[in-house]
N, CA, C and O atoms as CSV, one atom per row, in Angstrom:
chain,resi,resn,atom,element,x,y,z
A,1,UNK,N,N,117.225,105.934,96.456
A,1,UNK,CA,C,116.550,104.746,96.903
A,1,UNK,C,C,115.444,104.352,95.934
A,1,UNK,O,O,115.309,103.206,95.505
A,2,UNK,N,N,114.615,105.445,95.602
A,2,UNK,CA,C,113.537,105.123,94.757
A,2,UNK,C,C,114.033,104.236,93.449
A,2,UNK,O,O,113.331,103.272,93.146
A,3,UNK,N,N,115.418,104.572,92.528
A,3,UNK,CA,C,115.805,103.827,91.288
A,3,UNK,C,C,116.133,102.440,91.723
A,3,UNK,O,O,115.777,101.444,91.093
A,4,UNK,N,N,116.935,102.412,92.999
A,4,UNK,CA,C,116.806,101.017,93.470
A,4,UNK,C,C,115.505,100.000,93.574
A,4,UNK,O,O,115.451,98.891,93.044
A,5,UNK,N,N,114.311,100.710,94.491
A,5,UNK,CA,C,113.523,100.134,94.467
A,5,UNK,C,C,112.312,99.717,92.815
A,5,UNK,O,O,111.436,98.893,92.553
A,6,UNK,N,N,112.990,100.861,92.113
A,6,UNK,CA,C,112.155,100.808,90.724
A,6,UNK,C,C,113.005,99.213,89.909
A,6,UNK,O,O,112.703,98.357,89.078
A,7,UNK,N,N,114.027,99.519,90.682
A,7,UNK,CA,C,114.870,98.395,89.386
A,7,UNK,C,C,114.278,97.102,90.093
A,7,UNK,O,O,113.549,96.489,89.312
A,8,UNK,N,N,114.388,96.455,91.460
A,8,UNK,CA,C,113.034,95.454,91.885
A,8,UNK,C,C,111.862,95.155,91.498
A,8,UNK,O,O,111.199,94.118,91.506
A,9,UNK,N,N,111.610,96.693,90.997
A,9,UNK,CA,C,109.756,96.377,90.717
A,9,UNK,C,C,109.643,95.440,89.126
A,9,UNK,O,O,110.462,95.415,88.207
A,10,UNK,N,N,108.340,94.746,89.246
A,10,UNK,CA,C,108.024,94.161,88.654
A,10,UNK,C,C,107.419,95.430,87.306
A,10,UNK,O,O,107.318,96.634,87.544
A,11,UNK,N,N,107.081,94.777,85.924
A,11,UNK,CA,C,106.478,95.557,85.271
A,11,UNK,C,C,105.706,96.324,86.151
A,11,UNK,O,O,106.076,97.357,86.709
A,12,UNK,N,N,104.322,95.628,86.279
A,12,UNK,CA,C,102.879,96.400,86.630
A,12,UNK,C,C,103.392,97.171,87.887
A,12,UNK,O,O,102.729,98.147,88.238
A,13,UNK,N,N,104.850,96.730,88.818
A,13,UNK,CA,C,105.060,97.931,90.127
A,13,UNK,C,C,105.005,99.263,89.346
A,13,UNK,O,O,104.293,100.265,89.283
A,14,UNK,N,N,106.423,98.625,88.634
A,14,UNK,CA,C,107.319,100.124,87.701
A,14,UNK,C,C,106.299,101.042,87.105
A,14,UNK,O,O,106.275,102.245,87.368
A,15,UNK,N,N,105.065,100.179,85.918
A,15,UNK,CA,C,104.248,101.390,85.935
A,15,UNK,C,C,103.782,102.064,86.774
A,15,UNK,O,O,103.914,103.286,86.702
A,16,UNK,N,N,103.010,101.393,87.956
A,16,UNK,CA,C,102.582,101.707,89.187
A,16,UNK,C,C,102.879,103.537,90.024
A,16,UNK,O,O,102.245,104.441,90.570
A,17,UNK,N,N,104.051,103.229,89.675
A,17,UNK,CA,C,105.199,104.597,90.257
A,17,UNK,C,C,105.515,105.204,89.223
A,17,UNK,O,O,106.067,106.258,89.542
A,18,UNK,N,N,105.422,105.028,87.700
A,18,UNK,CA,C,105.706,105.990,86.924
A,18,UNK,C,C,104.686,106.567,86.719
A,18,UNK,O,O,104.803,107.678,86.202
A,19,UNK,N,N,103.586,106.170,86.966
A,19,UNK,CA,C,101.700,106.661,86.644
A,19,UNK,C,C,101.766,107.587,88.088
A,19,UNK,O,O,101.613,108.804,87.988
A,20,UNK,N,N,101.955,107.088,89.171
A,20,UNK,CA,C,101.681,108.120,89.855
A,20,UNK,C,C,102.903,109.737,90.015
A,20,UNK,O,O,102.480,110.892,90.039
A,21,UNK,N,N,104.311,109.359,90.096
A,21,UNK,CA,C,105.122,110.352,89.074
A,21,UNK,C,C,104.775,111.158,88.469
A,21,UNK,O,O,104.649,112.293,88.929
A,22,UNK,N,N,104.433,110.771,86.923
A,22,UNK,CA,C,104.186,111.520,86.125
A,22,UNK,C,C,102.501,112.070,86.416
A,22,UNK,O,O,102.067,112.925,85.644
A,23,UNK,N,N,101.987,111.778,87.051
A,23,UNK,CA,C,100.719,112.445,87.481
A,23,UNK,C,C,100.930,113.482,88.030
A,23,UNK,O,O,99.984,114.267,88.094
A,24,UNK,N,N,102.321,113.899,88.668
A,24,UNK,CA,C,102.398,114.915,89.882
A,24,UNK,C,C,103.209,115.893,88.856
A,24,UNK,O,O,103.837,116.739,89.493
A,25,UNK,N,N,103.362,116.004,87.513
A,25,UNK,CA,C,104.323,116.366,86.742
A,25,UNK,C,C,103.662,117.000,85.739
A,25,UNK,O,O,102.773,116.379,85.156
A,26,UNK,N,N,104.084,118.818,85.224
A,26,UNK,CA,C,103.363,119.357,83.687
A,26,UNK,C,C,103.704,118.461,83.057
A,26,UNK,O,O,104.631,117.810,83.540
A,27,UNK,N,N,103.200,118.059,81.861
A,27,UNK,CA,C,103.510,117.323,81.161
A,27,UNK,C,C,104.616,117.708,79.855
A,27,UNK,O,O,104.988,116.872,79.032
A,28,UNK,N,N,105.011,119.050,79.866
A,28,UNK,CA,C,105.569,119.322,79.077
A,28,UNK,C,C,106.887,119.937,80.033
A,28,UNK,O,O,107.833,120.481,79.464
A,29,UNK,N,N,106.849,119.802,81.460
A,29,UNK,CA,C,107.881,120.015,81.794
A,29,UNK,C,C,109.278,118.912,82.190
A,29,UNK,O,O,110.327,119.144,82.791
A,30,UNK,N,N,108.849,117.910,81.685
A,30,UNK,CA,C,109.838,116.880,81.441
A,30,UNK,C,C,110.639,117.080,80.370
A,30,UNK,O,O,111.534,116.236,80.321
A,31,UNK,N,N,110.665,117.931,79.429
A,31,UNK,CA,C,111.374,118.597,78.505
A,31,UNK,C,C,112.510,119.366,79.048
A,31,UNK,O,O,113.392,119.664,78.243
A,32,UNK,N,N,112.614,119.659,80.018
A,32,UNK,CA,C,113.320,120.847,80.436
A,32,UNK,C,C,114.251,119.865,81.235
A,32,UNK,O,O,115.453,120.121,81.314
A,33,UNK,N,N,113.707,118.721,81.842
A,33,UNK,CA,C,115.053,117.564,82.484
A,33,UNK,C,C,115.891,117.057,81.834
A,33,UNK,O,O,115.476,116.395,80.883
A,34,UNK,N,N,117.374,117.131,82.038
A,34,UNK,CA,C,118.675,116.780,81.053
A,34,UNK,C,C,118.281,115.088,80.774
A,34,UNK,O,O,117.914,114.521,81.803
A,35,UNK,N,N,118.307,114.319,79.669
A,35,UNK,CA,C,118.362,113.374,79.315
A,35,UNK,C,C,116.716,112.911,79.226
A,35,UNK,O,O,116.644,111.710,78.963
A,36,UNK,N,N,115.365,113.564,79.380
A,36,UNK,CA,C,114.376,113.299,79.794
A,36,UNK,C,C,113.345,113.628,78.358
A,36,UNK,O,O,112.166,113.274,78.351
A,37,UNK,N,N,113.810,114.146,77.512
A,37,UNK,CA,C,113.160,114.885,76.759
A,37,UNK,C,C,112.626,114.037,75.657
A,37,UNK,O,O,111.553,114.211,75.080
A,38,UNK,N,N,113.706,112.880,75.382
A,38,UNK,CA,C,113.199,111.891,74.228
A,38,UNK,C,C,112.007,111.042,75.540
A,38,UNK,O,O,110.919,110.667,75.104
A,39,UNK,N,N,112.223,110.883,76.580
A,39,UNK,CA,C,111.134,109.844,77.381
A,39,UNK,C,C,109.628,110.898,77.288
A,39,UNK,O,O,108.680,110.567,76.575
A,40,UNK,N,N,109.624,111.839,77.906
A,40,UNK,CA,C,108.489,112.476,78.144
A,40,UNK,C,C,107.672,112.366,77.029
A,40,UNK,O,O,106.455,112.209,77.126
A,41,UNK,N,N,108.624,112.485,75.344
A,41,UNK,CA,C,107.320,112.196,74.293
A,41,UNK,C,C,107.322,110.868,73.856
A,41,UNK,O,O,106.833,110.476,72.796
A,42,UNK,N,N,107.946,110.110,74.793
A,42,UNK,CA,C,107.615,108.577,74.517
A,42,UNK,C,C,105.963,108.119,75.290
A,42,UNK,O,O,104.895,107.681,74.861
A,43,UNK,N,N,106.585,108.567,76.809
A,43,UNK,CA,C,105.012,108.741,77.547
A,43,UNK,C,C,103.955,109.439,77.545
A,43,UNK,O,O,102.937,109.121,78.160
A,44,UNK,N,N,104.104,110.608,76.755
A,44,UNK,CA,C,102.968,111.556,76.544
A,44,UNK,C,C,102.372,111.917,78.144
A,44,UNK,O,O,102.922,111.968,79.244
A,45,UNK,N,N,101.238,112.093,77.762
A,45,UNK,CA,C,100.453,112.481,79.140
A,45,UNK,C,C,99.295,111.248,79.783
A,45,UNK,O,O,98.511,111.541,80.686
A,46,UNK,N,N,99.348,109.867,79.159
A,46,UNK,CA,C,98.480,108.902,79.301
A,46,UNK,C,C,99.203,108.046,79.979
A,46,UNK,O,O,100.422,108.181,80.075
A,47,UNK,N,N,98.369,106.804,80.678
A,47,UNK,CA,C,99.208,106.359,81.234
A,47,UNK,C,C,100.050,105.254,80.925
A,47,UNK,O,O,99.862,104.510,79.962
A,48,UNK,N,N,101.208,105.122,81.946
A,48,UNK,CA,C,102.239,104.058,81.384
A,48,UNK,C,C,101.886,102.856,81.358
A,48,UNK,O,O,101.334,102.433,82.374
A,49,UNK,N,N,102.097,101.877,80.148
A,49,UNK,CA,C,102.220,100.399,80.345
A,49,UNK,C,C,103.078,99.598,81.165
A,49,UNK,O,O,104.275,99.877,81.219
A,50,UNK,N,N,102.511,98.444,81.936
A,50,UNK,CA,C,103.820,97.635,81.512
A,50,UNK,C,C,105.492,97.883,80.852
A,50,UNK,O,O,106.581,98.399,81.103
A,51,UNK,N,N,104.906,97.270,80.070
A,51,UNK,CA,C,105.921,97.430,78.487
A,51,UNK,C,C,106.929,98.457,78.623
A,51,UNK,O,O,108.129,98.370,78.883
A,52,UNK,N,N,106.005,99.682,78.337
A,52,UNK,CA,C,106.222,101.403,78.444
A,52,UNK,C,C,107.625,101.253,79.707
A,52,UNK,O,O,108.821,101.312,79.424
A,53,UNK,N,N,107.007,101.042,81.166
A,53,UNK,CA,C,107.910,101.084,82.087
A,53,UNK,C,C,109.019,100.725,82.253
A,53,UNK,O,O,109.832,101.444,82.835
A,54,UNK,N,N,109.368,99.342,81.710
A,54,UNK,CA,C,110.446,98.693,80.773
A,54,UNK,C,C,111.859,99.146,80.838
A,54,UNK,O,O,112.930,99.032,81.434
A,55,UNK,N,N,110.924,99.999,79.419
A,55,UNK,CA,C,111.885,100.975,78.498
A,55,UNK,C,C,112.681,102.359,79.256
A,55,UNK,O,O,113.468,103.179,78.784
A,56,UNK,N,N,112.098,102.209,80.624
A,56,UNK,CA,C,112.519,103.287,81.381
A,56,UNK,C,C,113.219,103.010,82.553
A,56,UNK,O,O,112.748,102.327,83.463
A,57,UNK,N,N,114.685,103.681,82.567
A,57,UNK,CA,C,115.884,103.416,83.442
A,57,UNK,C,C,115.525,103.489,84.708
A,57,UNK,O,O,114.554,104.246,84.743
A,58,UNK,N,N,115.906,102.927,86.292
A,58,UNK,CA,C,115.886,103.604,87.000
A,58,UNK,C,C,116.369,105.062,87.166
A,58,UNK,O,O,115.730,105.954,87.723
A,59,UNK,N,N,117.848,105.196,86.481
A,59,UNK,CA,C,118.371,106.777,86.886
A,59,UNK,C,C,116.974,107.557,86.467
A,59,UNK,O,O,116.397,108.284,87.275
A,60,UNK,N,N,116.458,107.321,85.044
A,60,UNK,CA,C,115.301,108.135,84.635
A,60,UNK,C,C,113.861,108.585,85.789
A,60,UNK,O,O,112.998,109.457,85.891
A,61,UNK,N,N,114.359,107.258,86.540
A,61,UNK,CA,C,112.862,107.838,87.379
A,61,UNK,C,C,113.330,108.509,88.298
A,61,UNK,O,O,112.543,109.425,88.540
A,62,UNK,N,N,114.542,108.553,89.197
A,62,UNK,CA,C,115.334,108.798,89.778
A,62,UNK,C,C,114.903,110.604,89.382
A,62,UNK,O,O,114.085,111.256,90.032
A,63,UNK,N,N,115.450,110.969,88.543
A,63,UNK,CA,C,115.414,112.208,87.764
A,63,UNK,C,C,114.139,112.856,87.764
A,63,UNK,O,O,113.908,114.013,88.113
A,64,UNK,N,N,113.045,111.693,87.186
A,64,UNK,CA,C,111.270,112.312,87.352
A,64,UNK,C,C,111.064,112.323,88.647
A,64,UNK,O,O,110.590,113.408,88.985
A,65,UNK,N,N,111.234,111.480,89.662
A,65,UNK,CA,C,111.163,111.918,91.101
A,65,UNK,C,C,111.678,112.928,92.043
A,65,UNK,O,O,111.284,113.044,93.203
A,66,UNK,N,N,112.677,113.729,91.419
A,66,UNK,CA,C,113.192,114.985,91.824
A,66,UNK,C,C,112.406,115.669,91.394
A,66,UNK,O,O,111.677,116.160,92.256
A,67,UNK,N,N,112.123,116.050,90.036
A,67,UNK,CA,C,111.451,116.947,89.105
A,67,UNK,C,C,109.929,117.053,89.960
A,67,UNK,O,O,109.459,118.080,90.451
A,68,UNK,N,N,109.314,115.652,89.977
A,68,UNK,CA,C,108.202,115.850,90.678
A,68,UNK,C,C,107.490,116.375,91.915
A,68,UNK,O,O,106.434,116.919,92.238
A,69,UNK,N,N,108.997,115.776,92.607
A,69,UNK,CA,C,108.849,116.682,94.312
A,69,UNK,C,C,109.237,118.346,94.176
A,69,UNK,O,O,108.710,119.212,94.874
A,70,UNK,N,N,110.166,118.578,93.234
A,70,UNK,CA,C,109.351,119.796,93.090
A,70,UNK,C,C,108.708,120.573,93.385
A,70,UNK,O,O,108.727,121.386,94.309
A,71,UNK,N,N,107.518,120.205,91.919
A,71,UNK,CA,C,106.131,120.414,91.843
A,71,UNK,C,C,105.380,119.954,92.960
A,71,UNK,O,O,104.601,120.770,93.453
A,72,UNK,N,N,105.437,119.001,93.383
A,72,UNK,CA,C,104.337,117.767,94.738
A,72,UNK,C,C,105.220,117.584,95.834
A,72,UNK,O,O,105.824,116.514,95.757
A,73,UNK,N,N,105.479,118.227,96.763
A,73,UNK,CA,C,106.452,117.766,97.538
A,73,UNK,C,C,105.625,116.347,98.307
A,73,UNK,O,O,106.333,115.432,98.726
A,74,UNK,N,N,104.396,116.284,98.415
A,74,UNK,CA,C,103.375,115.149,98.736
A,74,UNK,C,C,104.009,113.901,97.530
A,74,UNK,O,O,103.279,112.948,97.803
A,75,UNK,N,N,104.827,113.480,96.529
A,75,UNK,CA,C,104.875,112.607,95.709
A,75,UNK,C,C,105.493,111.693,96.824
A,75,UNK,O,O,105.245,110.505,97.031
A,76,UNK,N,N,106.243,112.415,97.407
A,76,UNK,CA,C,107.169,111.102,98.450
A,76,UNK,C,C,106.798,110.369,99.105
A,76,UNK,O,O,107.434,109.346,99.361
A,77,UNK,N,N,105.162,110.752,99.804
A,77,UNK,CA,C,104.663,110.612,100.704
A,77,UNK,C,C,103.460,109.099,99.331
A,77,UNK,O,O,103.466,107.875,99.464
A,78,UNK,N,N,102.940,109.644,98.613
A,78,UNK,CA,C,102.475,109.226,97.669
A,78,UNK,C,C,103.290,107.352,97.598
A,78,UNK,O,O,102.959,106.298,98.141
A,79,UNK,N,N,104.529,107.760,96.568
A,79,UNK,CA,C,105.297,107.121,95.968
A,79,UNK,C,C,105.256,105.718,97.446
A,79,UNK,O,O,104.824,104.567,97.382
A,80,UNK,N,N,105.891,106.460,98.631
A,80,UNK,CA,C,105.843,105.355,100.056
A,80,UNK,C,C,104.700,104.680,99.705
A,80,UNK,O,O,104.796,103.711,98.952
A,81,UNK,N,N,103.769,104.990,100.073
A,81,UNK,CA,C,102.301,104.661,100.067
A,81,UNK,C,C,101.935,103.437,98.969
A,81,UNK,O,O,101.105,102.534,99.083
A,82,UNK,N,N,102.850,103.736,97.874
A,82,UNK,CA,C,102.766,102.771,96.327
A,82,UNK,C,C,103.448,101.477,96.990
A,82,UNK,O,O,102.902,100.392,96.790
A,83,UNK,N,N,104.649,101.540,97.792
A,83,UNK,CA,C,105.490,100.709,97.947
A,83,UNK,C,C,105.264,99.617,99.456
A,83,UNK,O,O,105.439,98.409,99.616
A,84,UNK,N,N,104.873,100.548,100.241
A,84,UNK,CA,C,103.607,100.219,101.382
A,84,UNK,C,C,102.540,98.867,101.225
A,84,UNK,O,O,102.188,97.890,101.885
A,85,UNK,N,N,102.259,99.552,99.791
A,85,UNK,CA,C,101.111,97.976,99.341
A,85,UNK,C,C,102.055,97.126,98.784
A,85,UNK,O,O,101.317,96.216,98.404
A,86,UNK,N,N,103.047,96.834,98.510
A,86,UNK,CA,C,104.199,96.025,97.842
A,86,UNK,C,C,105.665,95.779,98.651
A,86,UNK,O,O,106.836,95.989,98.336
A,87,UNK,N,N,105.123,95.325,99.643
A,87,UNK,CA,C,106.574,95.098,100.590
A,87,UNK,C,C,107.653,93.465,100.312
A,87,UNK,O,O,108.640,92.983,100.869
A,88,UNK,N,N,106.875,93.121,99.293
A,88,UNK,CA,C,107.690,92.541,98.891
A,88,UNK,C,C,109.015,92.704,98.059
A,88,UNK,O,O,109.865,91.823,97.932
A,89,UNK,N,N,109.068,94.074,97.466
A,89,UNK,CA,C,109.930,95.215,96.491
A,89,UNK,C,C,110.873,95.254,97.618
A,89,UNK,O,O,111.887,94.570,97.755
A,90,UNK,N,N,110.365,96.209,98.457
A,90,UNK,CA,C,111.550,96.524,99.602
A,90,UNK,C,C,112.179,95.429,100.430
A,90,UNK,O,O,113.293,95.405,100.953
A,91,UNK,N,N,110.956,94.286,100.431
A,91,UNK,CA,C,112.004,92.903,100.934
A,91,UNK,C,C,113.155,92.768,100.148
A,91,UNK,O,O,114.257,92.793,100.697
A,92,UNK,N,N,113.034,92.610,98.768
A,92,UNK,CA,C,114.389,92.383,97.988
A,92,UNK,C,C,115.338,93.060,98.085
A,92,UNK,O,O,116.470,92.578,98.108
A,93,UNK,N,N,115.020,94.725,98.188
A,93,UNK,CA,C,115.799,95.499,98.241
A,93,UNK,C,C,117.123,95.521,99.694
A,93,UNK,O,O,118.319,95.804,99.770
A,94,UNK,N,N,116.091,95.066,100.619
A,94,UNK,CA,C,117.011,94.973,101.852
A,94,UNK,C,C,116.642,95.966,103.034
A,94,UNK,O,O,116.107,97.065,102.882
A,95,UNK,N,N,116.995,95.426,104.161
A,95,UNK,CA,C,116.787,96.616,105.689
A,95,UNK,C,C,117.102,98.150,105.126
A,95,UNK,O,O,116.160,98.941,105.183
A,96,UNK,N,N,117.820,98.416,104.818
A,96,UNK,CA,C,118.394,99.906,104.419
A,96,UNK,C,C,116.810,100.396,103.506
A,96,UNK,O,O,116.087,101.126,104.184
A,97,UNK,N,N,116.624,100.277,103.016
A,97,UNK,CA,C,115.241,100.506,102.164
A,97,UNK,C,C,113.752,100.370,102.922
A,97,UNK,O,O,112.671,100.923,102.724
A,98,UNK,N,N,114.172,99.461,103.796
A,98,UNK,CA,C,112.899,99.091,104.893
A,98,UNK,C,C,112.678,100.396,105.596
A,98,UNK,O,O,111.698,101.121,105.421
A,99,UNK,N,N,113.524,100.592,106.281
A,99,UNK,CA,C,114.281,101.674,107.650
A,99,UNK,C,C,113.839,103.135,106.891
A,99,UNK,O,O,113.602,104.182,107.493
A,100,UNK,N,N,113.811,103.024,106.059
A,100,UNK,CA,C,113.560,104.545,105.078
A,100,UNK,C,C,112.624,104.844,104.577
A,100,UNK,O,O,112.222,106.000,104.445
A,101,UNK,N,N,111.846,103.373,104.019
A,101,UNK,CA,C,110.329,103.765,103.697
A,101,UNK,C,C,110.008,104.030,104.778
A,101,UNK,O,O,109.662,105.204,104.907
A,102,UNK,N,N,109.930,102.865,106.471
A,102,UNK,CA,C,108.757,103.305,107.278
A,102,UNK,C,C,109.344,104.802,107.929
A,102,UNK,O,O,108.492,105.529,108.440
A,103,UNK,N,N,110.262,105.103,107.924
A,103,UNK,CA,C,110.315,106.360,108.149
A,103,UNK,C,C,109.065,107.542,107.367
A,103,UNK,O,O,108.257,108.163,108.057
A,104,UNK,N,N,109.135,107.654,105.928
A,104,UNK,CA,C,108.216,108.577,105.194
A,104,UNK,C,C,107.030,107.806,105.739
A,104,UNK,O,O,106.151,108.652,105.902
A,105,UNK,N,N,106.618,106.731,106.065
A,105,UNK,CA,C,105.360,105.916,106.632
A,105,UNK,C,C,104.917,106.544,108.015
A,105,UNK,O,O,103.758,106.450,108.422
A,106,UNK,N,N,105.874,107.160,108.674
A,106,UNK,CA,C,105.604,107.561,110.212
A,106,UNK,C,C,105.368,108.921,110.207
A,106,UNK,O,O,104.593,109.606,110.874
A,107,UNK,N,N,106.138,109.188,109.376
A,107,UNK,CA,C,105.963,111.104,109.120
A,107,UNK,C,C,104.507,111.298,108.698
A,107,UNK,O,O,103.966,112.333,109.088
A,108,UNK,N,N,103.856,110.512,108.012
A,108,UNK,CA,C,102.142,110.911,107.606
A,108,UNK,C,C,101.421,111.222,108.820
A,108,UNK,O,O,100.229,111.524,108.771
Protein backbone atom coordinates (compact mmCIF):
# COMPACT_ATOMS: atom_id res chain seq x y z
CA UNK A 1 0.00 0.00 0.00
CA UNK A 2 2.67 2.36 1.07
CA UNK A 3 4.40 2.25 -2.91
CA UNK A 4 0.94 2.95 -4.02
CA UNK A 5 0.41 5.72 -1.87
CA UNK A 6 4.19 7.00 -2.53
CA UNK A 7 3.48 6.89 -6.33
CA UNK A 8 0.34 9.66 -5.51
CA UNK A 9 2.52 11.67 -3.46
CA UNK A 10 3.53 14.79 -4.64
CA UNK A 11 7.41 15.66 -4.59
CA UNK A 12 7.51 17.45 -1.08
CA UNK A 13 4.86 14.17 0.16
CA UNK A 14 7.47 11.56 -1.32
CA UNK A 15 10.28 13.31 0.47
CA UNK A 16 8.10 13.67 3.40
CA UNK A 17 8.06 9.65 3.88
CA UNK A 18 11.42 9.02 2.62
CA UNK A 19 12.90 11.54 5.45
CA UNK A 20 10.95 9.96 7.93
CA UNK A 21 11.94 6.15 6.55
CA UNK A 22 15.20 6.64 6.30
CA UNK A 23 15.32 8.28 9.77
CA UNK A 24 14.17 4.96 11.30
CA UNK A 25 17.08 3.23 9.25
CA UNK A 26 21.35 2.56 9.99
CA UNK A 27 22.41 4.29 7.45
CA UNK A 28 24.68 1.89 6.17
CA UNK A 29 22.23 -0.78 6.45
CA UNK A 30 20.51 -0.07 3.24
CA UNK A 31 23.48 -1.74 1.70
CA UNK A 32 22.55 -5.01 2.69
CA UNK A 33 18.80 -4.51 0.77
CA UNK A 34 18.78 -6.34 -2.75
CA UNK A 35 18.60 -3.53 -5.35
CA UNK A 36 19.07 -0.68 -2.56
CA UNK A 37 22.67 -0.24 -2.44
CA UNK A 38 23.28 2.20 -5.44
CA UNK A 39 20.09 4.43 -3.64
CA UNK A 40 21.37 4.46 -0.05
CA UNK A 41 24.71 6.25 -1.42
CA UNK A 42 22.65 8.38 -3.53
CA UNK A 43 20.79 9.56 -0.20
CA UNK A 44 23.50 9.39 2.20
CA UNK A 45 22.37 10.10 5.68
CA UNK A 46 20.89 13.85 5.03
CA UNK A 47 17.84 14.62 4.13
CA UNK A 48 15.87 13.91 0.94
CA UNK A 49 14.91 16.53 -1.63
CA UNK A 50 12.19 16.96 -3.63
CA UNK A 51 14.14 16.17 -6.66
CA UNK A 52 16.09 13.34 -4.64
CA UNK A 53 12.51 11.61 -4.05
CA UNK A 54 11.83 11.60 -7.71
CA UNK A 55 14.55 9.50 -8.53
CA UNK A 56 13.15 6.95 -6.17
CA UNK A 57 10.73 4.02 -7.22
CA UNK A 58 7.85 3.19 -5.29
CA UNK A 59 8.97 -0.68 -5.18
CA UNK A 60 12.23 1.10 -3.58
CA UNK A 61 10.34 2.52 -0.75
CA UNK A 62 8.26 -0.38 -0.59
CA UNK A 63 11.63 -2.29 0.24
CA UNK A 64 12.97 0.73 2.78
CA UNK A 65 9.66 0.33 4.55
CA UNK A 66 10.13 -3.31 5.32
CA UNK A 67 13.78 -2.80 6.16
CA UNK A 68 12.65 -0.03 8.46
CA UNK A 69 9.89 -1.76 10.37
CA UNK A 70 12.35 -3.94 11.17
CA UNK A 71 14.44 -1.76 12.97
CA UNK A 72 11.10 0.71 14.13
CA UNK A 73 8.28 -1.37 14.19
CA UNK A 74 6.67 2.35 15.34
CA UNK A 75 7.58 3.53 11.38
CA UNK A 76 4.02 2.32 10.45
CA UNK A 77 2.46 4.01 12.96
CA UNK A 78 4.80 7.12 12.05
CA UNK A 79 4.53 6.79 8.16
CA UNK A 80 0.10 6.75 8.91
CA UNK A 81 0.55 9.78 10.83
CA UNK A 82 2.62 11.42 7.54
CA UNK A 83 -0.38 10.48 5.45
CA UNK A 84 -3.07 11.49 8.16
CA UNK A 85 -1.92 15.19 7.47
CA UNK A 86 -2.34 14.53 3.60
CA UNK A 87 -5.64 12.87 2.95
CA UNK A 88 -5.76 14.08 -0.08
CA UNK A 89 -2.92 11.17 -1.27
CA UNK A 90 -5.23 8.51 0.01
CA UNK A 91 -8.26 10.31 -1.63
CA UNK A 92 -6.60 9.50 -4.98
CA UNK A 93 -5.58 6.37 -4.02
CA UNK A 94 -9.13 5.13 -3.25
CA UNK A 95 -11.46 3.45 -0.21
CA UNK A 96 -9.12 0.37 -0.06
CA UNK A 97 -6.22 2.71 1.17
CA UNK A 98 -8.68 4.80 3.29
CA UNK A 99 -10.00 1.55 5.26
CA UNK A 100 -6.25 0.69 6.02
CA UNK A 101 -4.75 3.82 6.97
CA UNK A 102 -7.62 4.56 9.57
CA UNK A 103 -7.17 1.24 10.72
CA UNK A 104 -3.12 1.89 11.82
CA UNK A 105 -5.00 5.43 12.91
CA UNK A 106 -7.22 3.46 15.52
CA UNK A 107 -4.62 1.09 16.71
CA UNK A 108 -2.58 4.29 18.31
Amino acid sequence: MLANLFSHSDPNQRAGVLNRLLGSVDSGALNAVPGLSGLSSMLGIRTVSPEEANAVSPDQVQQIAAHAQEQNPSIVDEVSGFYAQHPQVVKAVGGLALSIALQHMLRR
